[in-house]
C-alpha positions as CSV (number, residue, x, y, z in Angstrom):
1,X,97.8,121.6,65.3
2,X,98.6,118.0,64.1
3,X,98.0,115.0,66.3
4,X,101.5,114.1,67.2
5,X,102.2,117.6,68.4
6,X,98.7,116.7,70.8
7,X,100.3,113.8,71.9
8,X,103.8,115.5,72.5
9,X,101.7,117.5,75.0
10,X,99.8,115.1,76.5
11,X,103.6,113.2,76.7
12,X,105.6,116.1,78.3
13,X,102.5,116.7,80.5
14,X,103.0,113.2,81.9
15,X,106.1,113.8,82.7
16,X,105.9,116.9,84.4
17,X,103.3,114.9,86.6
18,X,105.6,112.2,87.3
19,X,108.9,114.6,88.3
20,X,106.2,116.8,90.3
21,X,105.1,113.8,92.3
22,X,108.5,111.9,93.2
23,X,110.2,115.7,94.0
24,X,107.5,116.2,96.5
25,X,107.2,112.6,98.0
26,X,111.5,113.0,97.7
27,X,111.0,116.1,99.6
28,X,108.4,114.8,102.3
29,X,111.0,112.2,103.1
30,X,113.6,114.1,103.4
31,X,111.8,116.4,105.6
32,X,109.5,113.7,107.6
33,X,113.1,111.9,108.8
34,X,113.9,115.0,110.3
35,X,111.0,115.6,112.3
36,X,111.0,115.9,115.8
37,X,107.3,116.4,116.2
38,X,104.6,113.9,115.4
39,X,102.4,117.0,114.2
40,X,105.1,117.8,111.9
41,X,105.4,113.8,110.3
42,X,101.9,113.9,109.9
43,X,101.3,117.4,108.4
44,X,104.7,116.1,106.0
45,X,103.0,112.8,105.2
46,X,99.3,114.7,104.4
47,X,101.6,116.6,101.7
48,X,103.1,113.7,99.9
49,X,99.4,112.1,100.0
50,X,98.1,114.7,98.5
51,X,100.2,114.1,95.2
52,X,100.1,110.3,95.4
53,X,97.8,110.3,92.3
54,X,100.5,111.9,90.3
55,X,102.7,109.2,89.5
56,X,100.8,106.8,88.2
57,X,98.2,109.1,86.0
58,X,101.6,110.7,85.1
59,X,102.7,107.3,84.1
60,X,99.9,106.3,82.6
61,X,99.7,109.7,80.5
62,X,103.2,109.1,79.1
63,X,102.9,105.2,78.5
64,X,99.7,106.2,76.6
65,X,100.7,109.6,74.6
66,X,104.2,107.6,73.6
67,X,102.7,104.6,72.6
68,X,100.7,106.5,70.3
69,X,103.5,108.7,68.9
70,X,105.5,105.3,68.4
71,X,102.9,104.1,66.6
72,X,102.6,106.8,64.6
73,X,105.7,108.2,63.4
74,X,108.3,106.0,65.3
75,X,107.7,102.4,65.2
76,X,108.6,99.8,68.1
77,X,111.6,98.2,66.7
78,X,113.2,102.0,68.1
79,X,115.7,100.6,70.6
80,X,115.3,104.2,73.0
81,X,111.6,104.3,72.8
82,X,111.2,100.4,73.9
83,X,113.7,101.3,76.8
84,X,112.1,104.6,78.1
85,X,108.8,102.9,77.8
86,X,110.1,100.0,79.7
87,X,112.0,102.1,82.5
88,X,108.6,104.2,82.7
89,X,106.8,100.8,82.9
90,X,108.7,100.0,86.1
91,X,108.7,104.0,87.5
92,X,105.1,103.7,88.0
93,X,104.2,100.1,89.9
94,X,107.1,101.1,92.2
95,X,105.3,104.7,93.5
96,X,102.0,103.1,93.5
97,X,102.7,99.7,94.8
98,X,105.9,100.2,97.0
99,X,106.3,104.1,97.9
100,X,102.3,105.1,98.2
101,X,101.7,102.1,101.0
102,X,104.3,103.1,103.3
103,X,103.5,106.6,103.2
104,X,99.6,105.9,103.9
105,X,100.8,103.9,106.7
106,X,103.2,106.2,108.1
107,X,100.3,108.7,107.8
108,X,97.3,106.6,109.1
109,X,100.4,106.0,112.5
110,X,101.1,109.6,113.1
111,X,97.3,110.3,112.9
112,X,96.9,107.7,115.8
113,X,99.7,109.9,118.1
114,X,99.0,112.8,120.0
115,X,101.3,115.6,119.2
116,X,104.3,116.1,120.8
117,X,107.5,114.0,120.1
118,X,107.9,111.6,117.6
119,X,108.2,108.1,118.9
120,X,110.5,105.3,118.1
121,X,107.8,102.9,116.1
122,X,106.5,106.5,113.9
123,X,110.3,107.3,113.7
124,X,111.0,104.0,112.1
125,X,108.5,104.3,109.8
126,X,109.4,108.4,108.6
127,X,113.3,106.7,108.1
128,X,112.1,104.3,105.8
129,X,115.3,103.6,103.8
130,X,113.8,101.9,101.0
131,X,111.0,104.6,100.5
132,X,114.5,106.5,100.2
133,X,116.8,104.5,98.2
134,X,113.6,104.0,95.7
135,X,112.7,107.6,95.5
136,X,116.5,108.5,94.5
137,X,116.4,105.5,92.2
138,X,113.3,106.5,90.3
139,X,114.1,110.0,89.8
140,X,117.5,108.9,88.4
141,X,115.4,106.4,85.9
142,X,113.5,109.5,85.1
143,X,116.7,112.0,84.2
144,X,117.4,108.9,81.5
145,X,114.5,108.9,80.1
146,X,114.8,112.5,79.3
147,X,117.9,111.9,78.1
148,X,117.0,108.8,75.8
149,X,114.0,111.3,74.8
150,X,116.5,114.0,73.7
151,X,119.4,112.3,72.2
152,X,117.6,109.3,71.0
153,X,120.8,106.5,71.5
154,X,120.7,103.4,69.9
155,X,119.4,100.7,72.2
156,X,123.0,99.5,73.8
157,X,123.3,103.2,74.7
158,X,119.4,103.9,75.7
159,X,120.1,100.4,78.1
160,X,123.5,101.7,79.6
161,X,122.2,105.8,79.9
162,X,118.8,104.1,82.3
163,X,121.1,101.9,84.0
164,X,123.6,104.7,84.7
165,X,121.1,107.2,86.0
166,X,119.0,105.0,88.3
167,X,123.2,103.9,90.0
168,X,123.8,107.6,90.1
169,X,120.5,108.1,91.9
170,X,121.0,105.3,94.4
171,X,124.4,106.6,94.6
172,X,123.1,110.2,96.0
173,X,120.7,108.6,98.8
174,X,123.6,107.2,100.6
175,X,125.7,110.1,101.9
176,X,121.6,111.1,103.2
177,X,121.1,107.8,104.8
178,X,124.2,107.8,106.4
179,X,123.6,111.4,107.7
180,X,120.5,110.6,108.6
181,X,121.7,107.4,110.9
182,X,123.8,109.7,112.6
183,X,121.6,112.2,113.6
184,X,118.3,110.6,114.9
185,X,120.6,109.2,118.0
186,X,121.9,112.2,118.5
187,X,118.5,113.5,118.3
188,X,117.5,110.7,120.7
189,X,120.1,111.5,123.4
190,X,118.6,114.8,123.3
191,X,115.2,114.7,124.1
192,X,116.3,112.1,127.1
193,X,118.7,114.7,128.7
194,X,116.1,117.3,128.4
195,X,113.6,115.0,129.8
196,X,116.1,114.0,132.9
């Protein structure tokens, strides 16, 4: 087994970390906005927690493993490679520094609450729209960087293919944000009825 073939490995292992961690903490999102139960937000949040070292050692694994296939066989004046490294260069400060604090703190809040139903500051907090719009962003960045790894564009291209996927996955968090407005007062006029 040669070394690049290692490193390819260690690359698409990376990767496979960093999709695995933003689908779940995509997924927790999802599901913790429509919780009705604080036991359920925090049993939600405990999940994407439990993954929160993903993204940056799945980062990290794919910064390192492709800077060292650059170096070997690619070179950095390679217009995709600076690009995907780049794009990955921002995925990973974004989950650690932006998504992973607001999910601790939503967690450390709902293990504060009793159980029963979720209240209006924990509810704020489980509808984060940017933990949203980011999460959709960043998986969008991440379907370009598959594609710049698999077609290999020249840099124009690699530029406009990130750009395009991390609109397109902004672009799908809306129609969930918007569904998601609608329903938690319609959720709210519930439990107020059933409580009268």
């Amino acid at each position: 087994m040669s070394l690049y073939s290692l490193l390819l490995f260690v690359h698409v292992s990376g990767a496979v970390c960093l999709f695995a961690g933003m689908g779940t903490w995509l997924f927790g999102s999802i599901a913790m906005a429509r919780a009705a139960r604080v036991e359920q937000v925090r049993a939600i949040a405990d999940l994407m927690l439990s993954v929160r070292l993903l993204v940056p050692a799945g980062a990290l694994l794919v910064i390192t493993a492709g800077v060292a296939m650059t170096w070997l066989s690619w070179g950095f004046q390679t217009g995709w490679i600076v690009v995907a490294l780049a794009s990955i260069g921002i995925i990973g400060p974004t989950g650690t520094w932006l998504i992973d604090p607001k999910v601790r703190e939503t967690a450390a809040l709902a293990h504060t609450l009793p159980d029963g139903p979720v209240p209006a500051p924990l509810a704020k907090r489980a509808c984060d729209r940017l933990v949203r719009i980011a999460l959709h962003t960043l998986i969008g960045m991440l379907f370009g960087i598959v594609f710049l790894m698999t077609a290999k564009p020249q840099l124009v291209i690699a530029i406009g293919a990130v750009a395009a996927s991390a609109l397109l996955g902004w672009a799908t968090a809306l129609p969930l944000l918007r569904s998601q407005l609608d329903a938690r007062p319609h959720r709210y006029r519930q439990k107020k009825q059933h409580r009268s």
